[in-house]
N, C-alpha and C positions, 0 to 999 in steps of 0.2 A: 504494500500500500504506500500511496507519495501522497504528501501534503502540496498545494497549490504552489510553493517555492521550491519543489522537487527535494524535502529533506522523508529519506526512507525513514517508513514508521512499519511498527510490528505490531500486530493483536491479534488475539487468543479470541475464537467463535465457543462460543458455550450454547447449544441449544436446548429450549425448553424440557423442564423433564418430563412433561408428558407429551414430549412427542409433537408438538401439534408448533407450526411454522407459520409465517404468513402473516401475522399478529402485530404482534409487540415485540420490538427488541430496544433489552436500551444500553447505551454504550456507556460506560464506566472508566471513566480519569481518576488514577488513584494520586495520592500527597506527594509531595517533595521528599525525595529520597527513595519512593516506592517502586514499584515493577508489576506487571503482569504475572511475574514469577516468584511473587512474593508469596510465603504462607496466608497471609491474610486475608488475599485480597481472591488469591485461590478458592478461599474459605468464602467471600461473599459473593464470587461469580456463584457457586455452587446454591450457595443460599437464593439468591434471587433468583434462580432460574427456576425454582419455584411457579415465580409469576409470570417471566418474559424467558427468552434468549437473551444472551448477554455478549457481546461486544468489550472483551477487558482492553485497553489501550496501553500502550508503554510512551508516555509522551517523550517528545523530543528530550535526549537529552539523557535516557534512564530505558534501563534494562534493555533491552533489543533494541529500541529505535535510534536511529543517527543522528545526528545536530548536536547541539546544545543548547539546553535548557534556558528562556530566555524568561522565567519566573511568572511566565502568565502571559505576554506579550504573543509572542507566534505560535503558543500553543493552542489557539483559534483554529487555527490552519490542520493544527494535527487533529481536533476534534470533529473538524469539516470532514475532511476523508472519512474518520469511522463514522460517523453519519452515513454520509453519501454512499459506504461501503453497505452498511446497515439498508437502505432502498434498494440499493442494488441487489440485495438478496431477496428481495422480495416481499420486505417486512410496512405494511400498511402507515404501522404507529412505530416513531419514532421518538423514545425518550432518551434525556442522558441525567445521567448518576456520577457528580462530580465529591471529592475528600478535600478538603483543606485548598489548597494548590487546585485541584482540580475542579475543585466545587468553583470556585474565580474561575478558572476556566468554560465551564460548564454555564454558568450565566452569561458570560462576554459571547460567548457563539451563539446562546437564542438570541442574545440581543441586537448581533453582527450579521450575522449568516443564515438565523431562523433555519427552516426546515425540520423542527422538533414541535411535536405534541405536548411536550411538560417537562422541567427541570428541575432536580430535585440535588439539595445543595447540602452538605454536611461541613459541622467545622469552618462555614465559610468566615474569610478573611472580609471585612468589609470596606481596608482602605488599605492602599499600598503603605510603603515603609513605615509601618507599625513597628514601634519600639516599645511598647505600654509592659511587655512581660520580658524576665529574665528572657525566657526561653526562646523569645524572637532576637533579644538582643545577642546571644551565644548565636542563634543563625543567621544573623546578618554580619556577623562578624567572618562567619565562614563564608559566606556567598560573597563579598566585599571585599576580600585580601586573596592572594594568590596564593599564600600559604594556606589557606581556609579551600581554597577549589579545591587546591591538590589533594588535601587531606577527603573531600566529600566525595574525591573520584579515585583514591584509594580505598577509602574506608565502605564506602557506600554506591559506589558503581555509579554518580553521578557524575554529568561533565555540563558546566555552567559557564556557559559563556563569559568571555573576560568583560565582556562590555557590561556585566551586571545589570544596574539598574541607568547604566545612561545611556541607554536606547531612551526611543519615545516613550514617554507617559502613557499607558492606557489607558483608557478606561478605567476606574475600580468597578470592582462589584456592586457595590450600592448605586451608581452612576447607571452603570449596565442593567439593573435589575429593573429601574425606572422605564426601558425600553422592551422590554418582555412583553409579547403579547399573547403568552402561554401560560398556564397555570406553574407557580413556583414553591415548592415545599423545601423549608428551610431547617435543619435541623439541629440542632445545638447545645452540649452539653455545659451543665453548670459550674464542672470541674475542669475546662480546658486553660491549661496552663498556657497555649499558645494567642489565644483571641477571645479573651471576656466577651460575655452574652451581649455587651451592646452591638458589637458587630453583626449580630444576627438582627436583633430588633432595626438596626439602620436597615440592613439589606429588604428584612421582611417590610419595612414601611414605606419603602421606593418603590417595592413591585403595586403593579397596577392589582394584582387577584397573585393572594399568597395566602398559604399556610406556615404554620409559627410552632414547632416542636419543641419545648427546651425539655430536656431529660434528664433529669436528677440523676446527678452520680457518674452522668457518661463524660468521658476524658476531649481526647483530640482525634479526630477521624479513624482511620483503619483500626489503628491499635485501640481503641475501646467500643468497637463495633460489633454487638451481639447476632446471633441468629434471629431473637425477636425482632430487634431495632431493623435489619436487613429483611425480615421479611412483610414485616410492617411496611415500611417503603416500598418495597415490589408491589404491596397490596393498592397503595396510593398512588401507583404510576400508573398499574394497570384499570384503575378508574376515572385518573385523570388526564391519561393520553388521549388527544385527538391523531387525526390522521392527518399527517402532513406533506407535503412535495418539497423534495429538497431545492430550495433556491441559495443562490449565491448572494454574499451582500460584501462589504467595503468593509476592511479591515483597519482601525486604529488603533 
């Protein structure tokens, strides 16, 4: 699979477990630092194919895919492909299931490139260069120094582009969520060390038609992501996906 600037991307098809195609499939951006071949995430393709087929992605930058991770910015482009990949197979409803990192990603491409039924955001980051938590401050210290890549692309199989964050500005999330013309389920736990729950309340109160999850006790994306909580979500995509045509839209 190629993203619209020709950077090779990798994803893992997971079909319905009962069998049945044609439907629902929704494609899945996991966090920063994550994979397709992650235990976890293994674990929630599994879990939600429950409700749909599943589309796992390995964004630019991480696990299979080529390029380098440009933090949210081109990874529009990788989400567009598994989309488009996801029509191409024949599937009617098209949602996507974005973590932390991917959940940003996962609203900026309804908002950009539409062609999805529903979006469904966990963990999500509601403004760029957030420093409010230790935990973001320790990772921007690595994504920001050369010494910090090298160690995320030995330690973590990530490869982050040198240009960080002085590329163009995106869009944020909450910015992006404002232009949604799809239903948006937002989900957010009360112990994430990475993004306090206002970030969710901003994102959930831009979108035009949104729903508002906050979960007592649940962490930061993948790593505190249950089978209920995953199947719950499969339950609310496969009621709130409409049918879409993938159209193309103008990337910023």
């Amino acid at each position: 699979m190629q993203a619209a600037d020709g950077t090779l991307l990798h994803a893992r098809y997971f079909p319905r477990r009962d069998g049945r195609t044609g439907d629902l499939a929704v494609v899945v951006a996991h966090g920063f630092t994550q994979s397709s071949r992650s235990p976890q995430m293994k674990r929630i393709a599994s879990w939600l194919s429950e409700h749909a087929s599943v589309v796992l992605l390995d964004l630019r930058g991480h696990g299979r895919s080529r390029g380098h991770s440009t933090l949210g910015w081109r990874e529009v482009l990788d989400m567009d492909a598994a989309v488009n990949w996801a029509h191409a197979l024949g599937y009617r409803r098209v949602a996507t299931l974005g973590f932390s990192l991917g959940s940003a990603v996962a609203i900026r491409h309804g908002a950009l490139h539409r062609g999805v039924g529903a979006v469904a955001a966990v963990s999500v980051p509601g403004e760029w260069f957030y420093r409010g938590t230790a935990a973001m401050r320790t990772l921007l210290r690595l994504i920001l120094t050369k010494p910090g890549r090298m160690l995320l692309r030995l330690l973590r199989r990530t490869r982050v582009s040198p240009a960080g964050w002085s590329t163009p500005d995106p869009i944020d999330a909450r910015a992006a969520a404002a232009e949604l013309d799809v239903p948006l389920l937002v989900v957010h736990g009360d112990k994430d060390d990475y993004f306090p729950v206002h970030h969710a309340w901003q994102v959930h109160a831009a979108a035009p038609v949104a729903t508002l999850w906050l979960e007592r006790g649940f962490g930061h994306a993948e790593a505190g992501a249950t089978e209920s909580l995953v199947t719950r979500i499969g339950a609310w995509l496969d009621e709130h996906t409409v049918a879409a045509e993938p159209v193309r839209g103008m990337m910023s």
